[in-house]
N, C-alpha and C positions, 0 to 999 in steps of 0.2 A: 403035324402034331396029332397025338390020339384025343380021343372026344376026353380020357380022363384027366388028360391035362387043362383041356376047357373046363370040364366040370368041378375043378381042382381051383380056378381063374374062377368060376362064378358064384362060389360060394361068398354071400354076401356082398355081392357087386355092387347091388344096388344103396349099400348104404354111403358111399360119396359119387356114386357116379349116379347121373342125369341129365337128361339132356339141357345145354346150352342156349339160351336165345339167340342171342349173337349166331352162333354155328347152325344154330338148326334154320335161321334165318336165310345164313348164308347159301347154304346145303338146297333149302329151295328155290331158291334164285338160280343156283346154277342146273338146278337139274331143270327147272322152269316146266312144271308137270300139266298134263293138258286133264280139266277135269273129269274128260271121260277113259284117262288113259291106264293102264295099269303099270306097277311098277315093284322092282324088288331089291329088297335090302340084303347084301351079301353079308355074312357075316354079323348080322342082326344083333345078335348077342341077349341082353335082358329086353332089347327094342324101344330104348328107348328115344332114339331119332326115329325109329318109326312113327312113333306114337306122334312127335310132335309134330312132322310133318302131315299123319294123319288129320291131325286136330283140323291143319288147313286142306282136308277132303281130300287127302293123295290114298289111293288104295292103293295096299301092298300087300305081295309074300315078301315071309321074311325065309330066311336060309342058316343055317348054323346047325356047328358039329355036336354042339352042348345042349343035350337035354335037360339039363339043371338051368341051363339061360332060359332056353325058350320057356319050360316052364313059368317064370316069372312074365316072361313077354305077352303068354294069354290069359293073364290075367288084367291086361290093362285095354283100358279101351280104346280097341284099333281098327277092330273087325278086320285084320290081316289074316291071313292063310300061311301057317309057320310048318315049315318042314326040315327036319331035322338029316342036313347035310353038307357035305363041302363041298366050297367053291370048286374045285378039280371035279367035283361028280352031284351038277346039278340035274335032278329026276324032273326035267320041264321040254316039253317039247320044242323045236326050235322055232324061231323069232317071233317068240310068245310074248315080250313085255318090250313097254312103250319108253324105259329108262331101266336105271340102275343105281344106288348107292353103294358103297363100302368105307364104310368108317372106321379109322383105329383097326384096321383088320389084313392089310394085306401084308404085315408084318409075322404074321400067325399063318398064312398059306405055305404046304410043304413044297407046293412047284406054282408058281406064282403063273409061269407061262402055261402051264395047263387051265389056270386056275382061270386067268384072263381069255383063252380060249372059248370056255365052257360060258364063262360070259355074254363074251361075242359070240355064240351059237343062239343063247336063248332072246336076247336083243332083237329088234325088228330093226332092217338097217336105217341108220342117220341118228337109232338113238343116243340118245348119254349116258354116259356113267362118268358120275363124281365121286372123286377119292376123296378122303381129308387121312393125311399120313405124314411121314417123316422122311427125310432124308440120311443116309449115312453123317453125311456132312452137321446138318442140322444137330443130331443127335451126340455127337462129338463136341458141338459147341454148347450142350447142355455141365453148369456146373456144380452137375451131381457125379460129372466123369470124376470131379474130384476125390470124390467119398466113394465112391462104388465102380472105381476102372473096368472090373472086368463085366461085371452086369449089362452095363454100357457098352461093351466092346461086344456081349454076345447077343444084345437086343439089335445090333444094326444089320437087319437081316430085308432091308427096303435096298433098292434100286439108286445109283447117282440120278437125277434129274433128266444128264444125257440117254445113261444106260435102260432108265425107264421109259424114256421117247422111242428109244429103240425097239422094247418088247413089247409095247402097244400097237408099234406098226409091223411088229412079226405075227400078233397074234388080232391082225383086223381092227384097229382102229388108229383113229389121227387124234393127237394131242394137241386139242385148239387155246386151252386156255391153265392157266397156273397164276396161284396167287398166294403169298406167302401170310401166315399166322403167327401174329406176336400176339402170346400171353396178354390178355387183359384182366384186372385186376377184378372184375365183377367175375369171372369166369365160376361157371356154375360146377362146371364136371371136372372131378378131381381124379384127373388122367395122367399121365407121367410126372410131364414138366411141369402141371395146372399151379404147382404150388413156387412157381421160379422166384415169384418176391414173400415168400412167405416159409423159410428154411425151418421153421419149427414146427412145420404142416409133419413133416416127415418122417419125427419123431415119433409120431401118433399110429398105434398097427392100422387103425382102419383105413388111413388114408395109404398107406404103402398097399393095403390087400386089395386097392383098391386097379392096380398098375400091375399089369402083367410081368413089367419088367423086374418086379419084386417080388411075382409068385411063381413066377416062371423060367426067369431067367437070371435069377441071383443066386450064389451060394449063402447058408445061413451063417458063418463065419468072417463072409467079407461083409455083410451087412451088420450082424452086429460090430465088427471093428469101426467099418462106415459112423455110425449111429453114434458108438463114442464121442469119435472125433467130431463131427459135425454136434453135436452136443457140447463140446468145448470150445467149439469155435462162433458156436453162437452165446458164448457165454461172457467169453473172450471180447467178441468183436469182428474177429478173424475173418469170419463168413463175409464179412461186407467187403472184406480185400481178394477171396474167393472168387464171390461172385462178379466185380468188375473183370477180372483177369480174363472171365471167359463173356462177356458181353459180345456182341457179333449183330452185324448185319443178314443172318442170313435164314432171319424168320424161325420161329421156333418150332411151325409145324408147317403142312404144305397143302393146299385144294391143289386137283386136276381134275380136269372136265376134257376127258375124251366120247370120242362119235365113233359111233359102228360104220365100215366105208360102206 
């Protein structure tokens, strides 16, 4: 995608999104950062998992195609080094950093196998990178496919589980660990799904501007049609026979922690 569709995404990002506890907790656990090591967030965005992990003394560059993100990103206190680029064509020399993140981001890479490449180039080998992202599958058992099928059908642009095992080990690295994310009710960052028990989150523009898959990748037509209906059926009741129909074991988002071979 071009930078003016990030910049299109970041306008006003910051007013429902931020970082999580729970996630940004989790996010350092798995990257499990060594205090002298350096490390970088792909797809950074406004940076605000940077930040937090910074807070617990992780240095980072951050990465991203949006100048209108990163702008907000150095204004927070990170003391990260932010350079305004895509995953496919990172300006770093090779196996310069001690880890990696990419959050909510590999969904937005034009060639995801180049993009994991350029990754594993800049990595020192045995490091990590943790993803936190979605599955096709996943994202299907979201029921807001109800209200917005096609939106839904053009955001699933992630990898099946297997199919992602595959492209890690074509482009250098092993997939040692996966952990699936259900929606918790304290959830801080109001990102896709963030609002699964709370349908009338949806109704509100800031929280949709807040979700790519509503600036990005919905038409204005099927959404207000969406919007209606899901307005009447939270009126109704309806919503709560909705939302069991797609209920699912199969996590609502997804950690991976792969190593550079």
């Amino acid at each position: 995608m071009s930078h003016v569709v990030y910049d299109k995404a970041g306008v006003g990002y910051n007013t429902t999104r931020r970082a999580d506890p729970y996630l940004a907790g989790r996010l350092y656990e798995m990257l499990s950062p060594s205090p002298s090591g350096l490390y970088v967030d792909i797809g950074c965005g406004t940076g605000n998992y940077l930040t937090a992990l910074a807070d617990k003394g992780v240095r980072f560059y951050g990465i991203d195609p949006s100048e209108v993100m990163l702008a907000e990103a150095r204004l927070k206190p990170n003391n990260a080094i932010f350079i305004n680029a895509t995953a496919e064509a990172i300006p770093i020399e090779d196996n310069f950093f001690d880890g990696a993140l990419a959050t909510f981001t590999l969904h937005h890479w034009a060639d995801m196998q180049q993009g994991l490449r350029e990754v594993n180039r800049v990595l020192k080998p045995g490091a990590r990178l943790v993803m936190l992202s979605f599955t096709p599958e996943q994202l299907l058992g979201y029921w807001l496919r109800h209200y917005f099928p096609r939106m839904i059908a053009r955001s699933c642009l992630t990898p099946s589980l297997p199919e992602m095992e595959s492209i890690l080990n074509d482009t250098g690295f092993t997939l040692s660990t996966t952990e699936k994310y259900f929606i918790q009710e304290d959830l801080q960052d109001h990102f896709l799904y963030s609002n699964k028990s709370r349908p009338e989150q949806y109704l509100r523009q800031e929280v949709r501007n807040g979700a790519s898959s509503f600036t990005v990748f919905a038409e204005p037509e099927e959404v207000a049609a969406g919007l209606l209906l899901l307005e009447a059926d939270i009126a109704s009741g309806k919503i709560n026979e909705v939302m069991k129909q797609y209920e699912n074991d199969l996590g609502d988002y997804l950690f991976l922690v792969a190593e550079k071979k």
